[in-house]
HTML snippet that shows the backbone in 3Dmol.js (N, CA, C, O; Angstrom):
<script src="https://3Dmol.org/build/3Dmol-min.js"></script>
<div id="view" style="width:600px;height:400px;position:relative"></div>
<script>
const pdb = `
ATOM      1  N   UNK A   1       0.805  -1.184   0.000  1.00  0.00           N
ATOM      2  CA  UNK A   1       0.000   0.000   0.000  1.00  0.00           C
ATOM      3  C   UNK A   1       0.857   1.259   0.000  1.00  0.00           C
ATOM      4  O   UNK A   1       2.087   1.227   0.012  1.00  0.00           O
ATOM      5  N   UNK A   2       0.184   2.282  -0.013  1.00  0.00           N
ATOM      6  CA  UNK A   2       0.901   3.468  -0.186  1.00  0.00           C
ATOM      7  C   UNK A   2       1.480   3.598   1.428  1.00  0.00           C
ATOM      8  O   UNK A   2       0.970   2.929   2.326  1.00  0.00           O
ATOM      9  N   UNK A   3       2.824   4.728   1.714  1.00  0.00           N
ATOM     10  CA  UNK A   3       3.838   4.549   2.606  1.00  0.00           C
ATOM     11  C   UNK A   3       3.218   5.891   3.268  1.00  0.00           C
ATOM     12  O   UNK A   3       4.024   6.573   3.901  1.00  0.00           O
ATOM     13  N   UNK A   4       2.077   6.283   3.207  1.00  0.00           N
ATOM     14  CA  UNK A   4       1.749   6.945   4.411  1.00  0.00           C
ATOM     15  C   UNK A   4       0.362   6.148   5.155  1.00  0.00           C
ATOM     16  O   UNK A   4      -0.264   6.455   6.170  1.00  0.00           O
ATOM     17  N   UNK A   5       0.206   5.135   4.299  1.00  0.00           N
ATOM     18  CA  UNK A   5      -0.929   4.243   5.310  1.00  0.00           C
ATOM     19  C   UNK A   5      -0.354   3.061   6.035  1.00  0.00           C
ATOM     20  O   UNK A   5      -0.925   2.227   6.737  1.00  0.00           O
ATOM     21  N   UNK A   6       1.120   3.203   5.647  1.00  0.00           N
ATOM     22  CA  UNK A   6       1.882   1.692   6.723  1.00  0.00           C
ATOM     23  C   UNK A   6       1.920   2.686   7.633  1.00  0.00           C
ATOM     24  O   UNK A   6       2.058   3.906   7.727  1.00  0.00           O
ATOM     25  N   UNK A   7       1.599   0.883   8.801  1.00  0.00           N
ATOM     26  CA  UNK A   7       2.102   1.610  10.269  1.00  0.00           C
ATOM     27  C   UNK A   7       3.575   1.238  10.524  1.00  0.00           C
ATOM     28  O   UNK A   7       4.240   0.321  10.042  1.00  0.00           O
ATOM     29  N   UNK A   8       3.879   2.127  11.346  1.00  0.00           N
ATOM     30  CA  UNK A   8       5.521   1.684  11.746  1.00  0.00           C
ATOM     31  C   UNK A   8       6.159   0.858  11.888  1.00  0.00           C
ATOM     32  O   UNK A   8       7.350   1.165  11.848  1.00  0.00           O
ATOM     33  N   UNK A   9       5.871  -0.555  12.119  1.00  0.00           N
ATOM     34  CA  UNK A   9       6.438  -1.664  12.086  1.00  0.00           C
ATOM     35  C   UNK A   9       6.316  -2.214  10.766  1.00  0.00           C
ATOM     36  O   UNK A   9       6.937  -3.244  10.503  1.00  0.00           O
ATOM     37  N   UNK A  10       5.610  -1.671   9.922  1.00  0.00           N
ATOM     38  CA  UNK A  10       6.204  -2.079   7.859  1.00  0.00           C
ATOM     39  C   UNK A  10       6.821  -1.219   7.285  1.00  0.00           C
ATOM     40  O   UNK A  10       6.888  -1.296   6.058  1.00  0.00           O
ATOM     41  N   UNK A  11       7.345  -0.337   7.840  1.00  0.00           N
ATOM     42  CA  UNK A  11       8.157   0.594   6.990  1.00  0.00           C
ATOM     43  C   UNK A  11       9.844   0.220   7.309  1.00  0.00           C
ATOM     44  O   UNK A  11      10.426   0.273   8.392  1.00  0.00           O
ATOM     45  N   UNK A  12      10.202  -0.040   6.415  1.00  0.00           N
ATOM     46  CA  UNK A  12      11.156  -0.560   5.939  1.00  0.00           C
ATOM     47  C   UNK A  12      12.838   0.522   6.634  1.00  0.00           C
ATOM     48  O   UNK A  12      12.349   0.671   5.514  1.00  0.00           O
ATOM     49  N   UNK A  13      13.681   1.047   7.017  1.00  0.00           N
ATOM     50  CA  UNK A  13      14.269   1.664   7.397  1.00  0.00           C
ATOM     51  C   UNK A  13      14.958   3.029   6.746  1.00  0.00           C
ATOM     52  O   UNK A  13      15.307   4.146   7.128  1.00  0.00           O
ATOM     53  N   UNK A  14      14.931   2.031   5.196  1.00  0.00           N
ATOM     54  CA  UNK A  14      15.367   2.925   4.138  1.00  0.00           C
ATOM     55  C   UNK A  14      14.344   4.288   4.041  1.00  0.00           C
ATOM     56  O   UNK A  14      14.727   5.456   3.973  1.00  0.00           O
ATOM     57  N   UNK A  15      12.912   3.794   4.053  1.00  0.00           N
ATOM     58  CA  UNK A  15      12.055   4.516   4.503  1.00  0.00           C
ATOM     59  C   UNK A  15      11.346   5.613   5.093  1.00  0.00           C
ATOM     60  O   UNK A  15      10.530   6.448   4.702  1.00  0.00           O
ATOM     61  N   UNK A  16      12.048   5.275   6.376  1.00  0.00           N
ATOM     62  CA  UNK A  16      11.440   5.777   7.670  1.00  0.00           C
ATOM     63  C   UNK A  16      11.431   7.697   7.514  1.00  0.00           C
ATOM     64  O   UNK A  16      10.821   8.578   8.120  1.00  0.00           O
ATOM     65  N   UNK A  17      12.335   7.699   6.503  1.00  0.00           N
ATOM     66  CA  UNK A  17      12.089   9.754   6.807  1.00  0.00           C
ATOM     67  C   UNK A  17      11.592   9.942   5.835  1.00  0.00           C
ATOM     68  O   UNK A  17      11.374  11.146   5.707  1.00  0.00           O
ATOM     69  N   UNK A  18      11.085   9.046   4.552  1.00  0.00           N
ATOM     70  CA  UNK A  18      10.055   9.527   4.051  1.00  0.00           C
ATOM     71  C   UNK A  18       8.424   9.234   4.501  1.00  0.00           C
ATOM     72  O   UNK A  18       7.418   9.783   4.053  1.00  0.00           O
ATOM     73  N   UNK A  19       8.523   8.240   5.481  1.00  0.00           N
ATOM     74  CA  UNK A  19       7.012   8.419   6.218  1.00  0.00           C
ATOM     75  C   UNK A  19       6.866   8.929   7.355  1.00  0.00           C
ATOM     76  O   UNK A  19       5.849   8.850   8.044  1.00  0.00           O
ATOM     77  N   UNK A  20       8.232   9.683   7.724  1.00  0.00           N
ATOM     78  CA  UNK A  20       7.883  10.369   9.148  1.00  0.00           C
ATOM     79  C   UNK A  20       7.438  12.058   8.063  1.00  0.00           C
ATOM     80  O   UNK A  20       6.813  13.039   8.466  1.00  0.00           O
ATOM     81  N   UNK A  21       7.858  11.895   7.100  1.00  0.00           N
ATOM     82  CA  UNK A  21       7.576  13.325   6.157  1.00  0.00           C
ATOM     83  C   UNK A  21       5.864  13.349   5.986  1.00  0.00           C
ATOM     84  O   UNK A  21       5.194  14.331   5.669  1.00  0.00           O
ATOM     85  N   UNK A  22       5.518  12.390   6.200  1.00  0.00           N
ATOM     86  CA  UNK A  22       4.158  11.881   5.568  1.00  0.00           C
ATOM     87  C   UNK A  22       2.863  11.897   6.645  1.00  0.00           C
ATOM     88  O   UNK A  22       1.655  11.984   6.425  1.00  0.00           O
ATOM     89  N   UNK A  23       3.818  11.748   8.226  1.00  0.00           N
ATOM     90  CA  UNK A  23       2.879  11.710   9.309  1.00  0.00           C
ATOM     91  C   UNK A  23       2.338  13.385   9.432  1.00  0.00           C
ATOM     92  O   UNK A  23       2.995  14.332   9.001  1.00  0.00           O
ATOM     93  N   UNK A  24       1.451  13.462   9.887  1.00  0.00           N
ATOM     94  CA  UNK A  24       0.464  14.954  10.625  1.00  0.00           C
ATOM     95  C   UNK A  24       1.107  15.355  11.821  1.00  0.00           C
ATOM     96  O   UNK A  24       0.627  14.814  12.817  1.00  0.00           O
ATOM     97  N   UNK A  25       2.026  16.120  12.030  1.00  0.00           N
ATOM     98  CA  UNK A  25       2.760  16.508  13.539  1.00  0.00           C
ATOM     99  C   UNK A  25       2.129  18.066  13.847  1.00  0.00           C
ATOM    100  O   UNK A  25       2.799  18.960  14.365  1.00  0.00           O
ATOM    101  N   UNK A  26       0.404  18.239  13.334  1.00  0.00           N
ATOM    102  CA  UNK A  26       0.055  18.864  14.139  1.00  0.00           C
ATOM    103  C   UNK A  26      -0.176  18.704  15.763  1.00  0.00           C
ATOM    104  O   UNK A  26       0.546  17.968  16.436  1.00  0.00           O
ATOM    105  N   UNK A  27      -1.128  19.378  16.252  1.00  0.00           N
ATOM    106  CA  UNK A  27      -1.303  19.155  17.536  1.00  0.00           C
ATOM    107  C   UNK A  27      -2.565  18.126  17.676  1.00  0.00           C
ATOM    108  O   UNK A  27      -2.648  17.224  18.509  1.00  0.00           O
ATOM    109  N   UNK A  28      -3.480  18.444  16.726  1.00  0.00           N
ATOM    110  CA  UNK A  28      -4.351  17.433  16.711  1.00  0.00           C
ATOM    111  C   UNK A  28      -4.034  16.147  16.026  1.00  0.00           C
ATOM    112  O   UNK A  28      -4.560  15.062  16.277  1.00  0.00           O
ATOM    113  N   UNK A  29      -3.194  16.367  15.207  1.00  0.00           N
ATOM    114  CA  UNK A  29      -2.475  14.655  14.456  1.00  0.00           C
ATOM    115  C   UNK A  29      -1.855  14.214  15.640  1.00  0.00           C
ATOM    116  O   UNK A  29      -2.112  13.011  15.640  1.00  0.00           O
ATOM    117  N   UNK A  30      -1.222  14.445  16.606  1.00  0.00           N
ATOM    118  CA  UNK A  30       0.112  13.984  17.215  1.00  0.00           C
ATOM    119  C   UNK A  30      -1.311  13.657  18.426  1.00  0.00           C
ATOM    120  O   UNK A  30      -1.279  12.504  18.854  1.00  0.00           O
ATOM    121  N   UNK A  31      -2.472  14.517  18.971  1.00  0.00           N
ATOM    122  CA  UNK A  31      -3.479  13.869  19.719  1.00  0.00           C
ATOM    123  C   UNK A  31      -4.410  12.637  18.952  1.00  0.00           C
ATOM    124  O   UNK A  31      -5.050  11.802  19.591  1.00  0.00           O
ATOM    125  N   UNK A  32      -4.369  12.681  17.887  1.00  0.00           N
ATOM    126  CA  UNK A  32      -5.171  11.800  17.245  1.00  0.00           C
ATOM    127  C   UNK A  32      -4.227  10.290  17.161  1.00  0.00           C
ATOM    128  O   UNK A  32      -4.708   9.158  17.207  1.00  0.00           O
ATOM    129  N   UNK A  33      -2.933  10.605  17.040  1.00  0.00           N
ATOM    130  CA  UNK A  33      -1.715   9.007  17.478  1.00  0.00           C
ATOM    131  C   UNK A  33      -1.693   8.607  18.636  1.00  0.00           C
ATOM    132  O   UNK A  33      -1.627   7.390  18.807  1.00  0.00           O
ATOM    133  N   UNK A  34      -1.741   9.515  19.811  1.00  0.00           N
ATOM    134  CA  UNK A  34      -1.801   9.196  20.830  1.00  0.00           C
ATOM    135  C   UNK A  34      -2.985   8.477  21.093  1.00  0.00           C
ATOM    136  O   UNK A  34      -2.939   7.289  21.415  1.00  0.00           O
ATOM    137  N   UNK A  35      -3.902   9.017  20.996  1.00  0.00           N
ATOM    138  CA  UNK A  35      -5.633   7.928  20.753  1.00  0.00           C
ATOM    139  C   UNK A  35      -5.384   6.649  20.381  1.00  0.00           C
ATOM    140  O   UNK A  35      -5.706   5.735  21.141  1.00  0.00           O
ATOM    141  N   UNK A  36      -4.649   6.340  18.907  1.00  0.00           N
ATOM    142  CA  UNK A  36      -4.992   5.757  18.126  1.00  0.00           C
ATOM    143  C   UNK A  36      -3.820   4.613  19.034  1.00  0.00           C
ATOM    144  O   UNK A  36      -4.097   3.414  19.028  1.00  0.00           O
ATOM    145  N   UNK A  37      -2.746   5.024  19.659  1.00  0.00           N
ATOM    146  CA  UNK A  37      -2.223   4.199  20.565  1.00  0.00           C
ATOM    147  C   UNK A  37      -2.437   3.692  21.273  1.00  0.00           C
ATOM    148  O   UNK A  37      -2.083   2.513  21.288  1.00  0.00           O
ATOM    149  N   UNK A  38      -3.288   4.350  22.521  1.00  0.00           N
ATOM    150  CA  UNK A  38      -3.830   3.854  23.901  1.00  0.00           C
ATOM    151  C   UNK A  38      -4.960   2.824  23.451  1.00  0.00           C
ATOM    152  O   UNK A  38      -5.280   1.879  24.173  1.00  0.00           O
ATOM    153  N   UNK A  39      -5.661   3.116  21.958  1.00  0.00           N
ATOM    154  CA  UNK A  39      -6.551   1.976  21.713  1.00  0.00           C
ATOM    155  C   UNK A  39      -6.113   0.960  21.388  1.00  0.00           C
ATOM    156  O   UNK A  39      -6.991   0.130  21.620  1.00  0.00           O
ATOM    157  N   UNK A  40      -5.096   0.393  20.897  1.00  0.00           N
ATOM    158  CA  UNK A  40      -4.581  -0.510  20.450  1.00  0.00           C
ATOM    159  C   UNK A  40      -3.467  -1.626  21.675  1.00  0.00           C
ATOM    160  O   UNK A  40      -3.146  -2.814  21.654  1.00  0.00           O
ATOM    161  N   UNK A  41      -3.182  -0.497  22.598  1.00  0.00           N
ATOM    162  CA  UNK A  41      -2.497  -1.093  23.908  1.00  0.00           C
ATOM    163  C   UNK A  41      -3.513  -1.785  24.698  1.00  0.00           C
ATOM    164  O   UNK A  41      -3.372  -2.916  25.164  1.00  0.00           O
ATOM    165  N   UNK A  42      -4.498  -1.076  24.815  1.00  0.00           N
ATOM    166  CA  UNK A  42      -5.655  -1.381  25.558  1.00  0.00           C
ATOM    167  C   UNK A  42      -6.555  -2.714  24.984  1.00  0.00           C
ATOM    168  O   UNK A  42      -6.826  -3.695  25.677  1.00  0.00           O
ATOM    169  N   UNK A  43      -6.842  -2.577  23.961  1.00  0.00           N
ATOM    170  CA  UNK A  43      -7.420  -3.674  23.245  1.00  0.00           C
ATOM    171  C   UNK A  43      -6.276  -5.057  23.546  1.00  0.00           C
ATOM    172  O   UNK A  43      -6.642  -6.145  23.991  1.00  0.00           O
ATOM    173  N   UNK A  44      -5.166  -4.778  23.265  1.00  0.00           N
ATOM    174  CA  UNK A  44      -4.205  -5.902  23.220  1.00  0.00           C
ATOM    175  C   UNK A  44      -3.907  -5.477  24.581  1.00  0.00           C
ATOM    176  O   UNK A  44      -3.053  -4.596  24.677  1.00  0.00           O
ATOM    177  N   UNK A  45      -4.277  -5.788  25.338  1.00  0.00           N
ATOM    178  CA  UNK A  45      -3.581  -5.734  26.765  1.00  0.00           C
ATOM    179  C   UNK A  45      -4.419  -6.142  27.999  1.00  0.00           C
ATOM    180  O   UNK A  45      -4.338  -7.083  28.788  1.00  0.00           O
ATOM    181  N   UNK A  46      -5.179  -5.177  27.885  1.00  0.00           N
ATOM    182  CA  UNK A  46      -6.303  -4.717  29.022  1.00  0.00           C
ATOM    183  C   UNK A  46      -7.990  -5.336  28.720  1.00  0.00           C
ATOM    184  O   UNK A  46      -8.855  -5.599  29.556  1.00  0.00           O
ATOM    185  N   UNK A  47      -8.043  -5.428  27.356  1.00  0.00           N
ATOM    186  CA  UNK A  47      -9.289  -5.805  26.951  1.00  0.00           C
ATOM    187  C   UNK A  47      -9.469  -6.763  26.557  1.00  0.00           C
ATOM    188  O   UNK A  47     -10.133  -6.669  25.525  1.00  0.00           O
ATOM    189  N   UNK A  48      -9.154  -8.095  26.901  1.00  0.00           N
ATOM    190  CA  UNK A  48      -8.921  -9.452  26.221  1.00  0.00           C
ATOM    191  C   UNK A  48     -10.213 -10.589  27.580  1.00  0.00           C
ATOM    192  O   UNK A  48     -10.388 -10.618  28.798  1.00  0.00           O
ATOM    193  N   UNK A  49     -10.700 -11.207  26.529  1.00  0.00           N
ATOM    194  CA  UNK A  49     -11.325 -12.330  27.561  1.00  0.00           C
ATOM    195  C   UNK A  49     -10.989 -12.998  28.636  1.00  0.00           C
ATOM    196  O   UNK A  49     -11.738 -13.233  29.584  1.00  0.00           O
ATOM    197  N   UNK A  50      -9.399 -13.458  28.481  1.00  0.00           N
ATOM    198  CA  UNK A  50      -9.299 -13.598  29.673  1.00  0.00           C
ATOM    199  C   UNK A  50      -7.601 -13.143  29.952  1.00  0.00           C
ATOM    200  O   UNK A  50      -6.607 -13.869  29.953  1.00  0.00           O
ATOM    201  N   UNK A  51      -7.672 -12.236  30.093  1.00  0.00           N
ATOM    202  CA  UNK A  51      -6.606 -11.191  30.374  1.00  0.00           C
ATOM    203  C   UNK A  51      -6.511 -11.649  31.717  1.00  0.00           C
ATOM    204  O   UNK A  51      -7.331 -12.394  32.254  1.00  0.00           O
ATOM    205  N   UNK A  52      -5.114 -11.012  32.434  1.00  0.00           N
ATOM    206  CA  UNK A  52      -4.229 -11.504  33.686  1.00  0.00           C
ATOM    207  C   UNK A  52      -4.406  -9.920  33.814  1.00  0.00           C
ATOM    208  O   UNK A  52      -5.103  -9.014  33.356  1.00  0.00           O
ATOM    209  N   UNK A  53      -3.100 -10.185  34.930  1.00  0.00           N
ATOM    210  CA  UNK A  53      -2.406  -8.843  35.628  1.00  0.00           C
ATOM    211  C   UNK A  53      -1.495  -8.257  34.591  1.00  0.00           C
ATOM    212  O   UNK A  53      -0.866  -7.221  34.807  1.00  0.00           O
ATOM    213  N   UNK A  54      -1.417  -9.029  33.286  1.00  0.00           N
ATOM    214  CA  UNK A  54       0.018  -8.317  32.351  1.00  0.00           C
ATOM    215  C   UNK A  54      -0.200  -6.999  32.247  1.00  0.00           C
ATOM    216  O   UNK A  54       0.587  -6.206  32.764  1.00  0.00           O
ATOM    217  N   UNK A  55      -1.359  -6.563  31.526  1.00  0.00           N
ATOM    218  CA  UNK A  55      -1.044  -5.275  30.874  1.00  0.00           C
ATOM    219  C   UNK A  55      -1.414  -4.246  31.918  1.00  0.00           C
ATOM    220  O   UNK A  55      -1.371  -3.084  31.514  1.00  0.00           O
ATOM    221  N   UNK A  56      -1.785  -4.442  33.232  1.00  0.00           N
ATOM    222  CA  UNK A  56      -1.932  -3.072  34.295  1.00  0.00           C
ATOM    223  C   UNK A  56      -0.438  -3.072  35.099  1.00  0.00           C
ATOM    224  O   UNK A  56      -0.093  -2.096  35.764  1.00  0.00           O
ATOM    225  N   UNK A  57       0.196  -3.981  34.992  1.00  0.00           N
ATOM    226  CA  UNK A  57       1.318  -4.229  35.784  1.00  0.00           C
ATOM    227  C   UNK A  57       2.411  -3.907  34.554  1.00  0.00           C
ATOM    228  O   UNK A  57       3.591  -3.910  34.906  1.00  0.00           O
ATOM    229  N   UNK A  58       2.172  -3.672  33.359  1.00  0.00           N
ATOM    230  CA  UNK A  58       3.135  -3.024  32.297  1.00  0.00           C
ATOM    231  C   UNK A  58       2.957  -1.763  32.902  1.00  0.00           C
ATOM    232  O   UNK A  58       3.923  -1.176  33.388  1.00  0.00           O
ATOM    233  N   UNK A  59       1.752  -1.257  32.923  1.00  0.00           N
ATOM    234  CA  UNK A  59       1.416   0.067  32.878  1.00  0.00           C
ATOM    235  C   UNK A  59       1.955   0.900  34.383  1.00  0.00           C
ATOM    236  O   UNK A  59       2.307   2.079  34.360  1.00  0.00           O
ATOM    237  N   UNK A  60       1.946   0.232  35.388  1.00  0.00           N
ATOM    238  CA  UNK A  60       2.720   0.542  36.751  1.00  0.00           C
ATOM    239  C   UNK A  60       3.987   0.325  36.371  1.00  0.00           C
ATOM    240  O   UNK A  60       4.610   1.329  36.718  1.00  0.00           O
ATOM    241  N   UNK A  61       4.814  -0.544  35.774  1.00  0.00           N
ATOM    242  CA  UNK A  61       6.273  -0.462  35.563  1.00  0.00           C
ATOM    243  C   UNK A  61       6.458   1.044  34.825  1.00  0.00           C
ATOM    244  O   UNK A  61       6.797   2.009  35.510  1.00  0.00           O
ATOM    245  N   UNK A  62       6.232   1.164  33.496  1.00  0.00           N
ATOM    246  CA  UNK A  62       6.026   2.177  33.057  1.00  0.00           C
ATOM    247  C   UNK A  62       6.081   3.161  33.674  1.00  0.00           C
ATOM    248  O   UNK A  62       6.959   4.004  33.492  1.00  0.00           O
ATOM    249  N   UNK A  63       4.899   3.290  34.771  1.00  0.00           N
ATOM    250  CA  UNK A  63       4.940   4.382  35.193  1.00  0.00           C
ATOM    251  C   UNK A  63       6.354   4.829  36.798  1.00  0.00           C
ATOM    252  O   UNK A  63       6.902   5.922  36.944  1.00  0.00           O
ATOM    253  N   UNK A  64       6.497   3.936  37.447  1.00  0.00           N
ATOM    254  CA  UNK A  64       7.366   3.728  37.984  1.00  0.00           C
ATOM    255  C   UNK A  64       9.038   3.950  37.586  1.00  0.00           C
ATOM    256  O   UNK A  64       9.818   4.519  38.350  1.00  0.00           O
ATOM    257  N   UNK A  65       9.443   3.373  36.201  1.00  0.00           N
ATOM    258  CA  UNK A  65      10.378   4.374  35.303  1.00  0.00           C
ATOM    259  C   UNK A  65      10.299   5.310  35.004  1.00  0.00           C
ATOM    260  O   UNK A  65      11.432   5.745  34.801  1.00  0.00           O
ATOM    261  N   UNK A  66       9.420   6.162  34.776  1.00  0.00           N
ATOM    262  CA  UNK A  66       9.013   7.465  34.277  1.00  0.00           C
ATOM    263  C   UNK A  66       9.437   8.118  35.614  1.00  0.00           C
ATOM    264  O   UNK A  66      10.481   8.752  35.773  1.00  0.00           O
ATOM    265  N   UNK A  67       8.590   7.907  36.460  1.00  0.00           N
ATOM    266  CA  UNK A  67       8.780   8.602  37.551  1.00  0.00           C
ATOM    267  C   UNK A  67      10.680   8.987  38.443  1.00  0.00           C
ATOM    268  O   UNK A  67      11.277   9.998  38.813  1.00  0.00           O
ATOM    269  N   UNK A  68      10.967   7.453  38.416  1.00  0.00           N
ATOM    270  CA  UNK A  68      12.090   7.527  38.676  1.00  0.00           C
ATOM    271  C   UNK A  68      13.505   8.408  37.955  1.00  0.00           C
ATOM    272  O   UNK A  68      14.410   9.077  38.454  1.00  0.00           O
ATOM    273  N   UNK A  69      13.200   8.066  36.737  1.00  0.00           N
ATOM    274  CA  UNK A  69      13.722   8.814  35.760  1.00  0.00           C
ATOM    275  C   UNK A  69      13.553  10.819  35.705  1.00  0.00           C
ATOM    276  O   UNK A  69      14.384  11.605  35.251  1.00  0.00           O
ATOM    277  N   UNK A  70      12.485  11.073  36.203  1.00  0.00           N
ATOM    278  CA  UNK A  70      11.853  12.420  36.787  1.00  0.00           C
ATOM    279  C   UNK A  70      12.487  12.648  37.924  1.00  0.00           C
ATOM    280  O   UNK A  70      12.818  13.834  37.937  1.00  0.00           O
ATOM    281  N   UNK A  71      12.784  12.159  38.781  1.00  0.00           N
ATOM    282  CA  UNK A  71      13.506  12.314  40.009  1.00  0.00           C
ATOM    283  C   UNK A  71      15.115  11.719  39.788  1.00  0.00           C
ATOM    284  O   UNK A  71      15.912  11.801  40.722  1.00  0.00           O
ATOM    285  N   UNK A  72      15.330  11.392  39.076  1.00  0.00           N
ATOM    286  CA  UNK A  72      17.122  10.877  39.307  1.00  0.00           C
ATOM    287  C   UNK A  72      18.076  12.216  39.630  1.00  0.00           C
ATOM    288  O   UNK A  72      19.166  12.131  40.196  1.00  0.00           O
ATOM    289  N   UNK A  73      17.700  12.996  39.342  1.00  0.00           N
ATOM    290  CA  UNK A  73      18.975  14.075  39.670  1.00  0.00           C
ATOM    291  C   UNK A  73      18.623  14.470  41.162  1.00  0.00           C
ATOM    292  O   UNK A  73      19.603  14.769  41.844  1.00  0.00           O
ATOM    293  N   UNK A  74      17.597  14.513  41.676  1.00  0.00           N
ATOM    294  CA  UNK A  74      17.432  14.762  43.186  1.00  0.00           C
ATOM    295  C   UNK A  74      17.784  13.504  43.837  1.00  0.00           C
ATOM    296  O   UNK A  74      18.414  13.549  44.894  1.00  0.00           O
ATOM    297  N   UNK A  75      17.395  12.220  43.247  1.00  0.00           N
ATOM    298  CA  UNK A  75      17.987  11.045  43.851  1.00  0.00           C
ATOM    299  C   UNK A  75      19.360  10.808  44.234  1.00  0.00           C
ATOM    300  O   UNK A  75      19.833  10.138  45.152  1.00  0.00           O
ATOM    301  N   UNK A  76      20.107  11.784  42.968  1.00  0.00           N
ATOM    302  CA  UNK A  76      21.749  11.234  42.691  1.00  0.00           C
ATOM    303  C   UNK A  76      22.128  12.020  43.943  1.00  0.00           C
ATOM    304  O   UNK A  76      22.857  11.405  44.721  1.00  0.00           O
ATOM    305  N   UNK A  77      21.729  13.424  44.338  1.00  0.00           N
ATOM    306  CA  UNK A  77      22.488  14.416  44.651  1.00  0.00           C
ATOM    307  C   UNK A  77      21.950  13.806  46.160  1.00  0.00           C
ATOM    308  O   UNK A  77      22.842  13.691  47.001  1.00  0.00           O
ATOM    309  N   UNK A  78      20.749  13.458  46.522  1.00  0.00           N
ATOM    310  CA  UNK A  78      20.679  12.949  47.575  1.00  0.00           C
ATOM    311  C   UNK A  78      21.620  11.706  48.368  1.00  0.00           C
ATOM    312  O   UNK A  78      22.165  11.924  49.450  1.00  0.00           O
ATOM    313  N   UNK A  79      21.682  10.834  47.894  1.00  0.00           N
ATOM    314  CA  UNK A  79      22.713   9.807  47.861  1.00  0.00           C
ATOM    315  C   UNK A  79      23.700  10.413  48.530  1.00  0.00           C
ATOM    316  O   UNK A  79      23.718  10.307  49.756  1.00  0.00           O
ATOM    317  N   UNK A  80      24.374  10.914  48.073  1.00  0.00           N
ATOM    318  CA  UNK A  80      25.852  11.528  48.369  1.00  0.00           C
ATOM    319  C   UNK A  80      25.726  12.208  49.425  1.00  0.00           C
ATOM    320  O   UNK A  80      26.953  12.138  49.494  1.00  0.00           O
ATOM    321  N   UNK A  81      25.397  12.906  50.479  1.00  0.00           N
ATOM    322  CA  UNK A  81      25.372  13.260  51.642  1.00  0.00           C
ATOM    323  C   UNK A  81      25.257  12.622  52.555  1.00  0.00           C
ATOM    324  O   UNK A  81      24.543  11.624  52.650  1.00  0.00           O
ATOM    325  N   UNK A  82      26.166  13.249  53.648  1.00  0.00           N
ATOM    326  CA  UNK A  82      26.349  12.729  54.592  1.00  0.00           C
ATOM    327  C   UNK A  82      25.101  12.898  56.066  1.00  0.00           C
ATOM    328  O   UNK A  82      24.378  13.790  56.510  1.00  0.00           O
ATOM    329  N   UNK A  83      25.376  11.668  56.356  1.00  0.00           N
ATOM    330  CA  UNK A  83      23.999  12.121  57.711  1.00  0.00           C
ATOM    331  C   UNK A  83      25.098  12.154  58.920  1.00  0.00           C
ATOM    332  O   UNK A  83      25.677  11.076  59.058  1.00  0.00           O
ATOM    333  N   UNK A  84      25.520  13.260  59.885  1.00  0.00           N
ATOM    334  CA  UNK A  84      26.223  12.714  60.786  1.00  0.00           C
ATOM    335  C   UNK A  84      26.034  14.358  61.880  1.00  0.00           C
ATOM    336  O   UNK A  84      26.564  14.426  62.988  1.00  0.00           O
TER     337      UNK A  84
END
`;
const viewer = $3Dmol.createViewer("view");
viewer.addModel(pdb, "pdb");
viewer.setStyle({}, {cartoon: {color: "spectrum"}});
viewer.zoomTo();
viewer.render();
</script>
């Protein structure tokens, strides 16, 4: 099909900056991927017949890196002092 209707995992590498030329990086394109993401995580994850703990316990890791990653420079600088 045409190379602005593949999704990212068929585009080939050689590719890739002529369909990132091709994506909508407005504000509403870049909200309309984000949508079009969380539905597809969710469906494959969260919304399955008989789904487990996988995909809410992705979603706490996730968020748990994020977070940590948000705090590492107060973490680092904390570390290093002395209590005395």
């Amino acid at each position: 099909g045409p190379l602005s209707e593949r999704r990212l995992m068929d585009v080939r590498l050689g590719e890739l900056p002529a369909w990132l030329a091709t994506c909508e990086l407005s504000p509403q394109g870049l909200l309309g991927g984000v949508r079009k993401a969380w539905s597809s995580y969710y469906d494959k994850y969260i919304n399955v017949k008989r789904g487990g703990p996988a995909g809410i316990s992705m979603l706490l890791a996730g968020y748990c890196l994020l977070s940590y990653g948000w705090n590492y420079q107060h973490i680092k600088c904390h570390r290093w002092r002395k209590y005395h």
